[in-house]
PDB file of N, CA, C and O in Angstrom:
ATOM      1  N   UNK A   1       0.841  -1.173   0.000  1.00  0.00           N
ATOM      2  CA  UNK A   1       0.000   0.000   0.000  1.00  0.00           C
ATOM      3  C   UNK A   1       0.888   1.239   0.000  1.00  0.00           C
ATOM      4  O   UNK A   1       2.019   1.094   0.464  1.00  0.00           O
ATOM      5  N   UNK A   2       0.517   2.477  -0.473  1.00  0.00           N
ATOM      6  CA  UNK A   2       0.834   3.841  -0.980  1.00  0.00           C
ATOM      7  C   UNK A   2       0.293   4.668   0.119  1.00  0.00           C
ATOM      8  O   UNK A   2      -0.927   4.817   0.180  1.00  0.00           O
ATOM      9  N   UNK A   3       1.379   5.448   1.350  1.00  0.00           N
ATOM     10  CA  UNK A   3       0.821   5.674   2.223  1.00  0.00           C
ATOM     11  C   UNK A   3       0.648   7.588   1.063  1.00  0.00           C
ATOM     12  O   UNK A   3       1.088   7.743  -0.077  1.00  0.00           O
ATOM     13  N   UNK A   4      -0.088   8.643   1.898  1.00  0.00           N
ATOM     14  CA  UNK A   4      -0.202   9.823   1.596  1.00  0.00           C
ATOM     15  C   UNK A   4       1.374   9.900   1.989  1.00  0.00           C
ATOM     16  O   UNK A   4       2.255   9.134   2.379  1.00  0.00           O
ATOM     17  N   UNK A   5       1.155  11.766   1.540  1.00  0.00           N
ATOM     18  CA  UNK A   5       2.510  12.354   1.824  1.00  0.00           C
ATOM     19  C   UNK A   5       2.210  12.950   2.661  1.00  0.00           C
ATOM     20  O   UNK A   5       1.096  13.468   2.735  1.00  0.00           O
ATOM     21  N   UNK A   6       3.563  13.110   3.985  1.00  0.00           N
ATOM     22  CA  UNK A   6       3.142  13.640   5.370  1.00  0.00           C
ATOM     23  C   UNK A   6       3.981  14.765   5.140  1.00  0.00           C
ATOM     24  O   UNK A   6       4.762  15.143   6.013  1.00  0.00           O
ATOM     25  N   UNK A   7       3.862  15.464   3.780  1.00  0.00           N
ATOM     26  CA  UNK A   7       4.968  16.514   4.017  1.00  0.00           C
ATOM     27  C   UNK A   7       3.828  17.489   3.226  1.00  0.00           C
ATOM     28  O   UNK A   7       2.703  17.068   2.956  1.00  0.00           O
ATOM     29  N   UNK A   8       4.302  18.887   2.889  1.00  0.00           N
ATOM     30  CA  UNK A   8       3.749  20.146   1.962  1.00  0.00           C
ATOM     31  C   UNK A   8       3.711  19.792   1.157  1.00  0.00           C
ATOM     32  O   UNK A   8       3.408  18.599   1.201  1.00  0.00           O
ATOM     33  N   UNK A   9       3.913  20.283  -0.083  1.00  0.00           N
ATOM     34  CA  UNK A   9       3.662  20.318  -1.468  1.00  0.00           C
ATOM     35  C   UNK A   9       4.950  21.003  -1.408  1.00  0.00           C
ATOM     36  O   UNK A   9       5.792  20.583  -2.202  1.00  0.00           O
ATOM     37  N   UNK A  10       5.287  21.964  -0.644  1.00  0.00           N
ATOM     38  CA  UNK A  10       6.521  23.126  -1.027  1.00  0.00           C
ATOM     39  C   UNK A  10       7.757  22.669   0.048  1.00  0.00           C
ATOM     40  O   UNK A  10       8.715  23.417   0.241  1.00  0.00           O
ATOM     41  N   UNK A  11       7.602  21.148   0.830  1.00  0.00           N
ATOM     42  CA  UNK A  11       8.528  21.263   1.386  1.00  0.00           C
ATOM     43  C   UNK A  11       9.587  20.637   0.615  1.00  0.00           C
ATOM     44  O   UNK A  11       9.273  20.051  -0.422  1.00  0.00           O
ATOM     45  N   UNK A  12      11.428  20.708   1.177  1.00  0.00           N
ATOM     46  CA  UNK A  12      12.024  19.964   0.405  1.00  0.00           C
ATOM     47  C   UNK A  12      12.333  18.354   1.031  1.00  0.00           C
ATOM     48  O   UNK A  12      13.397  17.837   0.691  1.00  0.00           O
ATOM     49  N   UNK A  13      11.645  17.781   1.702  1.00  0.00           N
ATOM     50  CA  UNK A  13      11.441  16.583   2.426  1.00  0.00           C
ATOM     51  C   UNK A  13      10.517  15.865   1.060  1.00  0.00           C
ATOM     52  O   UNK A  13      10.620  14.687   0.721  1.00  0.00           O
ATOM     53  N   UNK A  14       9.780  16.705   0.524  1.00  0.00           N
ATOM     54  CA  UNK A  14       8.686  15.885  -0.178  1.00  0.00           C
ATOM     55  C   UNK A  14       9.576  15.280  -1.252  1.00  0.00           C
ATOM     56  O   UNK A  14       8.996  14.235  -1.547  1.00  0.00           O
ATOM     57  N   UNK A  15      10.255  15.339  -1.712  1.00  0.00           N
ATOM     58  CA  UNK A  15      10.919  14.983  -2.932  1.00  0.00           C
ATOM     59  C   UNK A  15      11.128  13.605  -2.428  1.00  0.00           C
ATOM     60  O   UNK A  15      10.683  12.662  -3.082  1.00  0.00           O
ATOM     61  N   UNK A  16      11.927  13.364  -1.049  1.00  0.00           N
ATOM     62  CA  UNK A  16      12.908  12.203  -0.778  1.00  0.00           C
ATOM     63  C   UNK A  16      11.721  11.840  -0.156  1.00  0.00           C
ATOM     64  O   UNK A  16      11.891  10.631  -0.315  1.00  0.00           O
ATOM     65  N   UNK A  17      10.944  11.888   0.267  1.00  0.00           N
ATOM     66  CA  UNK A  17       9.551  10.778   0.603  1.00  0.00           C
ATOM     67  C   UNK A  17       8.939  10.056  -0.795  1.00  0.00           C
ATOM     68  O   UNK A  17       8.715   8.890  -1.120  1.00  0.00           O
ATOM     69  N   UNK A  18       8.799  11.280  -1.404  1.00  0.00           N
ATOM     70  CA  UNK A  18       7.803  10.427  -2.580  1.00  0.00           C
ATOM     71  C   UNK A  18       9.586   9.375  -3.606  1.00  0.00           C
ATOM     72  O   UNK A  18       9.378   8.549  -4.494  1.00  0.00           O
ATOM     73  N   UNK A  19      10.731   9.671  -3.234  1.00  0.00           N
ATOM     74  CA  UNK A  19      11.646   8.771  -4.065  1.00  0.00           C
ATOM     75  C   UNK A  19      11.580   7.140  -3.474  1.00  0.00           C
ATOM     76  O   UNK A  19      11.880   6.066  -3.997  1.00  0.00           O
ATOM     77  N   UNK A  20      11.060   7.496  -2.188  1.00  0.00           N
ATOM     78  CA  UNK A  20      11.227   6.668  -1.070  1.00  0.00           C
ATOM     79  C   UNK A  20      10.345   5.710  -1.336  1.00  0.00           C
ATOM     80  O   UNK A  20      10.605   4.531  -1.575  1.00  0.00           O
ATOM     81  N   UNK A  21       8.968   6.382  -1.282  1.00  0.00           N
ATOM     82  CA  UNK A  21       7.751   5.395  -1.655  1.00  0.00           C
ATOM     83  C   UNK A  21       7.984   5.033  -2.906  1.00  0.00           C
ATOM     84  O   UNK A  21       8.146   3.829  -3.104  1.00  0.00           O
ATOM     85  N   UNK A  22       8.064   6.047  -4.154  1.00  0.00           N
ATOM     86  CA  UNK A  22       8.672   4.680  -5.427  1.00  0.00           C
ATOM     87  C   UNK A  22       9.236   3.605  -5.329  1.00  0.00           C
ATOM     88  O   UNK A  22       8.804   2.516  -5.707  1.00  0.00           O
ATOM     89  N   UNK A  23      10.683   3.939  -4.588  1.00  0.00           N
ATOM     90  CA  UNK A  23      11.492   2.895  -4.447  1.00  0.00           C
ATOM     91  C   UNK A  23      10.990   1.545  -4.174  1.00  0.00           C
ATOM     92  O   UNK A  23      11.155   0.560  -4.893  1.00  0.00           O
ATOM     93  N   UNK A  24      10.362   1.602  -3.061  1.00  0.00           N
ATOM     94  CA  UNK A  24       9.604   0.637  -2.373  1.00  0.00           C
ATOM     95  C   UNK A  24       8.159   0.069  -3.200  1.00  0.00           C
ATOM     96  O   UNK A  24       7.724  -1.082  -3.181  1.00  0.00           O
ATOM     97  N   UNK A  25       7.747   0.920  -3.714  1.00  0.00           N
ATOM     98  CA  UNK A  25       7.078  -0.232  -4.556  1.00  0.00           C
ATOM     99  C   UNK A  25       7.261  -0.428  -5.703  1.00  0.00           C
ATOM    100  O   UNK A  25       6.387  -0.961  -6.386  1.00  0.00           O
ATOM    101  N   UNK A  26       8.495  -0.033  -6.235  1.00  0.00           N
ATOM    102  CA  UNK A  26       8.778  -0.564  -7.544  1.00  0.00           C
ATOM    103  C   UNK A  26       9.637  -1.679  -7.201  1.00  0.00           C
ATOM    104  O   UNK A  26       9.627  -2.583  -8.036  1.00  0.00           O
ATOM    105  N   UNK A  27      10.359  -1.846  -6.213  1.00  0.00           N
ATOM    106  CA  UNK A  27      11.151  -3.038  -5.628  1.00  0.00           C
ATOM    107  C   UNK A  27       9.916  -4.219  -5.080  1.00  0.00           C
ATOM    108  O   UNK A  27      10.425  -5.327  -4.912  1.00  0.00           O
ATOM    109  N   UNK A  28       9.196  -4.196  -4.936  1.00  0.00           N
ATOM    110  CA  UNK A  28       7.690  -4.675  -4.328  1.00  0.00           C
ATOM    111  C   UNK A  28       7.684  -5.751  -5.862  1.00  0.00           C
ATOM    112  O   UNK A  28       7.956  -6.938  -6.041  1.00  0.00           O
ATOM    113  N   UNK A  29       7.283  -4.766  -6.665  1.00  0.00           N
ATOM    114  CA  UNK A  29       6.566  -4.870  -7.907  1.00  0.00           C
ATOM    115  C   UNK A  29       7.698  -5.596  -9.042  1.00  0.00           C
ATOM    116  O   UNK A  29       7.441  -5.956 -10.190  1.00  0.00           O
ATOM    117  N   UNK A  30       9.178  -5.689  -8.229  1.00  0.00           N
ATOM    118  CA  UNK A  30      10.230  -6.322  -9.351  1.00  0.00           C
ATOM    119  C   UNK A  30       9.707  -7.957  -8.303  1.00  0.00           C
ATOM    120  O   UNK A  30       8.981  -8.819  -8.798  1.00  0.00           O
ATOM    121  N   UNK A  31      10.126  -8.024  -7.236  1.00  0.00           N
ATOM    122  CA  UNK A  31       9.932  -8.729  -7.026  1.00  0.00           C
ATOM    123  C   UNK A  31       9.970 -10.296  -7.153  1.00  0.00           C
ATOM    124  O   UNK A  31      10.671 -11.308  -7.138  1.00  0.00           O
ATOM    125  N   UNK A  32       7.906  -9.427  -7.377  1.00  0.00           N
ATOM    126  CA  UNK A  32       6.604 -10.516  -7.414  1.00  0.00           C
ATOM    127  C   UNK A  32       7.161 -10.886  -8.791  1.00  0.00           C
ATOM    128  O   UNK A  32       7.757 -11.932  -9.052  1.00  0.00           O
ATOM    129  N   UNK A  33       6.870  -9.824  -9.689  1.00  0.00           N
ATOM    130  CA  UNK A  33       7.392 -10.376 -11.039  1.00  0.00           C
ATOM    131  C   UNK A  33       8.384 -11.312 -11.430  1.00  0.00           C
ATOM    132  O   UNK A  33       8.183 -11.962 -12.456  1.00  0.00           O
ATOM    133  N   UNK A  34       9.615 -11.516 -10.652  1.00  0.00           N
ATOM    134  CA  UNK A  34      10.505 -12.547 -11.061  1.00  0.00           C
ATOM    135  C   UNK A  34      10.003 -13.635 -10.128  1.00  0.00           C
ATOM    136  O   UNK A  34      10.106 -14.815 -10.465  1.00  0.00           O
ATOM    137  N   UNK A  35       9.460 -13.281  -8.963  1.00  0.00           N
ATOM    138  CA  UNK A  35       8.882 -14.779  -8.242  1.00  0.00           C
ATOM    139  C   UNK A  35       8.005 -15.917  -9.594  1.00  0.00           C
ATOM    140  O   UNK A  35       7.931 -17.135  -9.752  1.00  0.00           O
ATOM    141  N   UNK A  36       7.606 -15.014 -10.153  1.00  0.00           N
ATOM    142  CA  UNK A  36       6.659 -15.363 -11.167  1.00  0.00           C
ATOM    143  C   UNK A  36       7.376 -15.870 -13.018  1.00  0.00           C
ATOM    144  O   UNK A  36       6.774 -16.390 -13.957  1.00  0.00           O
ATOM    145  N   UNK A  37       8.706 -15.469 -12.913  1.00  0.00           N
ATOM    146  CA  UNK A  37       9.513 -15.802 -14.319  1.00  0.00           C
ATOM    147  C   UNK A  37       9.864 -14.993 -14.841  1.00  0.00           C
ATOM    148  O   UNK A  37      10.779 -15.326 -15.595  1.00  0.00           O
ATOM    149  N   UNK A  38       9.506 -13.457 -14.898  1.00  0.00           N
ATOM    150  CA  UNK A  38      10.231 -12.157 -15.141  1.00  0.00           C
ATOM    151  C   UNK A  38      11.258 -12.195 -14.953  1.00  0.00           C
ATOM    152  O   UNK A  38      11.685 -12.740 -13.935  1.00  0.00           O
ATOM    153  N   UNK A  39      11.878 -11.757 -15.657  1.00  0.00           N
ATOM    154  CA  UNK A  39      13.763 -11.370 -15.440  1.00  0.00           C
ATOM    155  C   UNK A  39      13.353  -9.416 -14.417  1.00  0.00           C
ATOM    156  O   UNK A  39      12.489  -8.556 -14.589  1.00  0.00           O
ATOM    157  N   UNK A  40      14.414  -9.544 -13.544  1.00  0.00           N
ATOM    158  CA  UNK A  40      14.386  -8.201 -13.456  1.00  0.00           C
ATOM    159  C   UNK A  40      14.855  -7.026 -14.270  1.00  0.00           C
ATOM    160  O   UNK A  40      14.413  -5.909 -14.003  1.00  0.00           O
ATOM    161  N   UNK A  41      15.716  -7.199 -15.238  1.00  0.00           N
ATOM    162  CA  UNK A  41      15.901  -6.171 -15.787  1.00  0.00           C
ATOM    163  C   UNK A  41      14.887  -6.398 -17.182  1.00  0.00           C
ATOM    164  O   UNK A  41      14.611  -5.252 -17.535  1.00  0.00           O
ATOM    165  N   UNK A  42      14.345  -7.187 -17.942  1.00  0.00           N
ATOM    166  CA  UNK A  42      12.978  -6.835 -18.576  1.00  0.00           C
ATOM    167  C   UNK A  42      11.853  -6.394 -17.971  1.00  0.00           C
ATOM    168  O   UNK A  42      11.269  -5.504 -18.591  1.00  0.00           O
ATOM    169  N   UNK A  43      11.254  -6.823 -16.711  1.00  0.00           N
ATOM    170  CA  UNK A  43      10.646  -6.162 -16.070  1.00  0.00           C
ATOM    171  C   UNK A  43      10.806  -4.559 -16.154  1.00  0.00           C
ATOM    172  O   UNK A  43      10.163  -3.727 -16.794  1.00  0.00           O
ATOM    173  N   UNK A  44      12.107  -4.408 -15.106  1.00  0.00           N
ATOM    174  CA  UNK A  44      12.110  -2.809 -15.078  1.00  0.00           C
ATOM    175  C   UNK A  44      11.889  -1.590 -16.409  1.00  0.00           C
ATOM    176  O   UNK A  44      11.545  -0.409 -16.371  1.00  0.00           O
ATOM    177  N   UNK A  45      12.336  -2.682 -17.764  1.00  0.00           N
ATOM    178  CA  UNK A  45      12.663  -2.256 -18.956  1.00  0.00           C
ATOM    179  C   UNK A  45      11.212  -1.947 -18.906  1.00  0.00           C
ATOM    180  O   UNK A  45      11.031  -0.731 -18.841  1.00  0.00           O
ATOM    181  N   UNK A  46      10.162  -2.618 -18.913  1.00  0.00           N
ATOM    182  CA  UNK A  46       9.261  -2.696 -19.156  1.00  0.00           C
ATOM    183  C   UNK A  46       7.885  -1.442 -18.233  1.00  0.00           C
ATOM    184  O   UNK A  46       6.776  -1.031 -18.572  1.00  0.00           O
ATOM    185  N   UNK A  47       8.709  -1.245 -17.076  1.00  0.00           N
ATOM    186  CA  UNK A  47       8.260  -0.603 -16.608  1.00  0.00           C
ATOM    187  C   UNK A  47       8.442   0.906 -16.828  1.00  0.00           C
ATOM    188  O   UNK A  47       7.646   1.826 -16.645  1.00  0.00           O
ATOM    189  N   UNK A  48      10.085   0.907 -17.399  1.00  0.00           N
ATOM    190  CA  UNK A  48      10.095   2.404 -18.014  1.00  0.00           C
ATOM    191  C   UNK A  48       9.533   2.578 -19.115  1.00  0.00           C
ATOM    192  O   UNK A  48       8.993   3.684 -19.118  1.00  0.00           O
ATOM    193  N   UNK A  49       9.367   1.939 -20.218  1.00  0.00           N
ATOM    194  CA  UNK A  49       8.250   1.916 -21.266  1.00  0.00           C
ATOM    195  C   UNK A  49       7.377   2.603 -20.467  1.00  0.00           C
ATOM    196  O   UNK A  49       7.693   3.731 -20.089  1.00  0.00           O
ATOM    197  N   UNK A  50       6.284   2.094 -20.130  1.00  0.00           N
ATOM    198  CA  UNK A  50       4.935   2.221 -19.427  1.00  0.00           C
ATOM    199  C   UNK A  50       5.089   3.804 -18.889  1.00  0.00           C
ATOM    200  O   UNK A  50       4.372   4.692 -19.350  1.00  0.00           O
ATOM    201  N   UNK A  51       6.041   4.041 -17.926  1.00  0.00           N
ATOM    202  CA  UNK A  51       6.110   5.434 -17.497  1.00  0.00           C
ATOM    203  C   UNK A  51       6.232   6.121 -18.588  1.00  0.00           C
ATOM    204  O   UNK A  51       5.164   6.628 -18.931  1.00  0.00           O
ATOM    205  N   UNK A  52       7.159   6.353 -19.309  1.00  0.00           N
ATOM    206  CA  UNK A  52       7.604   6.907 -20.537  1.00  0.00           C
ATOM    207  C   UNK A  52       5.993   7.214 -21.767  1.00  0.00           C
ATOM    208  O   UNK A  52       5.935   8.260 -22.412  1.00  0.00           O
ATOM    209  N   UNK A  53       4.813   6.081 -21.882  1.00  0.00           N
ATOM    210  CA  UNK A  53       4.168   5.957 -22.321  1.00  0.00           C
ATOM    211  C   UNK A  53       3.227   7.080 -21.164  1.00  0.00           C
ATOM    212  O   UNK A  53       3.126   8.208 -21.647  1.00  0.00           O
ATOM    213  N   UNK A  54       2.759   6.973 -20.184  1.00  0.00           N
ATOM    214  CA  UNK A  54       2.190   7.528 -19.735  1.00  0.00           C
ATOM    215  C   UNK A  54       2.275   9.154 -19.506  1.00  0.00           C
ATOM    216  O   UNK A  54       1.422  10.030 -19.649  1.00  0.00           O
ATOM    217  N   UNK A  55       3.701   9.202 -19.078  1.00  0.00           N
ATOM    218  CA  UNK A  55       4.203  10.703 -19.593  1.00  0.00           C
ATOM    219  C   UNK A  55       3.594  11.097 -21.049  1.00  0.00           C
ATOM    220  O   UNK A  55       2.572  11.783 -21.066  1.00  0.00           O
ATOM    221  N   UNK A  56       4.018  10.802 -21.916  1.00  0.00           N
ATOM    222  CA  UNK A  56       3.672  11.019 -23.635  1.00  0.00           C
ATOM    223  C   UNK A  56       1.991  11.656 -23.534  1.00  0.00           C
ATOM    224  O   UNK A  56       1.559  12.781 -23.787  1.00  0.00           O
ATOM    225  N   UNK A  57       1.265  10.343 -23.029  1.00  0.00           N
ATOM    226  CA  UNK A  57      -0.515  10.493 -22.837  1.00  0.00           C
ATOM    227  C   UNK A  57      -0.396  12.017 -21.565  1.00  0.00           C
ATOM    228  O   UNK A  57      -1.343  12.803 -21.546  1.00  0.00           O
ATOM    229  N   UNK A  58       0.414  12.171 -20.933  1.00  0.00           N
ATOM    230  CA  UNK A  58      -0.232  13.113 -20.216  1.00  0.00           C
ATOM    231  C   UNK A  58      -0.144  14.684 -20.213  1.00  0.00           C
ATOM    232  O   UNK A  58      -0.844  15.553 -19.693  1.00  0.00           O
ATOM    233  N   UNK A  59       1.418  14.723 -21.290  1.00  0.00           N
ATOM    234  CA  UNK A  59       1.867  15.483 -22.163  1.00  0.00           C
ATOM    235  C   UNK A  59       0.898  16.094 -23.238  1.00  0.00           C
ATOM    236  O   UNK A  59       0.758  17.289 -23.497  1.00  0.00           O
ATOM    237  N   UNK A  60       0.193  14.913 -23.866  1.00  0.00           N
ATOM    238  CA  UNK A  60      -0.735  14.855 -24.759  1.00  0.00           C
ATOM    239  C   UNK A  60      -1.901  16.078 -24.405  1.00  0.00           C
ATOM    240  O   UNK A  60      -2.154  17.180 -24.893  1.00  0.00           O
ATOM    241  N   UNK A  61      -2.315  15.471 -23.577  1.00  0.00           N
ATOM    242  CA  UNK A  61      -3.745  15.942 -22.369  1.00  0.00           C
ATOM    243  C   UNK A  61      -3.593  17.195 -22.353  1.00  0.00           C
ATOM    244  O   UNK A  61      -4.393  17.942 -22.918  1.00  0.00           O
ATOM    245  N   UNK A  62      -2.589  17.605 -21.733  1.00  0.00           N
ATOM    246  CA  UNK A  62      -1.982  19.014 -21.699  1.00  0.00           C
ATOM    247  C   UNK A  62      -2.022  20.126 -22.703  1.00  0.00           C
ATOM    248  O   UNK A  62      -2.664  21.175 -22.759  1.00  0.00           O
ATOM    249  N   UNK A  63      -0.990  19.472 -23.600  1.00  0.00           N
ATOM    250  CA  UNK A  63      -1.308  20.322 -24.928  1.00  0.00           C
ATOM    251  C   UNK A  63      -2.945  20.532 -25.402  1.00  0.00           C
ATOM    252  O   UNK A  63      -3.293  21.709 -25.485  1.00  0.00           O
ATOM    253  N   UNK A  64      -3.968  19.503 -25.716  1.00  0.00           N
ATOM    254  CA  UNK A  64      -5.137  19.258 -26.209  1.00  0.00           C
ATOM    255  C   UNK A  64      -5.472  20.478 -25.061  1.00  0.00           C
ATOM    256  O   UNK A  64      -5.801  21.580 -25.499  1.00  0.00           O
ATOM    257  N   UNK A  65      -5.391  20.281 -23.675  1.00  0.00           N
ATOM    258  CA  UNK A  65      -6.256  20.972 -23.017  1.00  0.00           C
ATOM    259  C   UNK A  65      -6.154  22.722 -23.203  1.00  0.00           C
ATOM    260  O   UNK A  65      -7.052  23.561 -23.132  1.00  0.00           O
ATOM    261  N   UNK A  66      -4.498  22.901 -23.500  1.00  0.00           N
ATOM    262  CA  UNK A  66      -4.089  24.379 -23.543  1.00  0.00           C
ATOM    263  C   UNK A  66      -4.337  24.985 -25.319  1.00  0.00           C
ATOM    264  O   UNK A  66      -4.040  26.078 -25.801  1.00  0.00           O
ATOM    265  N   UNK A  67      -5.082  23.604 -26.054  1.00  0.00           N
ATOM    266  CA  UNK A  67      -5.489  24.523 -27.164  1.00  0.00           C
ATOM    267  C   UNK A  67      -4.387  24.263 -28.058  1.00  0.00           C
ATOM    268  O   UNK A  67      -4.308  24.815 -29.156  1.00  0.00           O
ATOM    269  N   UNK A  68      -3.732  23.630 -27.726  1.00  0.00           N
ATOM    270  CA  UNK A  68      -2.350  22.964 -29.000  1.00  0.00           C
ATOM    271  C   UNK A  68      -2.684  21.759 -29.917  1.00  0.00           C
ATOM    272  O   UNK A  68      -3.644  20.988 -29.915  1.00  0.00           O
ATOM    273  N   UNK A  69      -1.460  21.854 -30.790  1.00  0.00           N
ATOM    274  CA  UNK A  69      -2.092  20.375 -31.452  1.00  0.00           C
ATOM    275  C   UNK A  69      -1.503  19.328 -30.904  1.00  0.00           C
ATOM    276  O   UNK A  69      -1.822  18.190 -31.248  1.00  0.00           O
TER     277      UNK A  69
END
């Protein structure tokens, strides 16, 4: 589970909390996956895809929303 952030928005603690909670569940999430036959480094490969993809879509959103093409 993904606890909240116990920090501001403007503090500089928030950065190294939220690296913290990645860490931890992307290490969670390598894991299970090789418990299961995943290699870890296709996994992770796979997981920067996905981020990388999701960035792109949210990039997307953005522009569409500010009236760009």
């Amino acid at each position: 589970m993904i606890n909240p952030p116990s920090t501001q928005p403007d503090s500089p603690e928030r950065k190294v909390e939220l690296d913290q909670t990645v860490d931890y569940a992307v290490q969670i999430l390598v894991e299970e996956a090789h418990l299961v036959g995943w290699t870890r480094v296709e996994f992770l490969t796979a997981i920067l895809d996905a981020a990388n993809a999701r960035l792109s879509a949210i990039e997307e959103e953005r522009e569409l929303e500010a009236g760009g093409n």
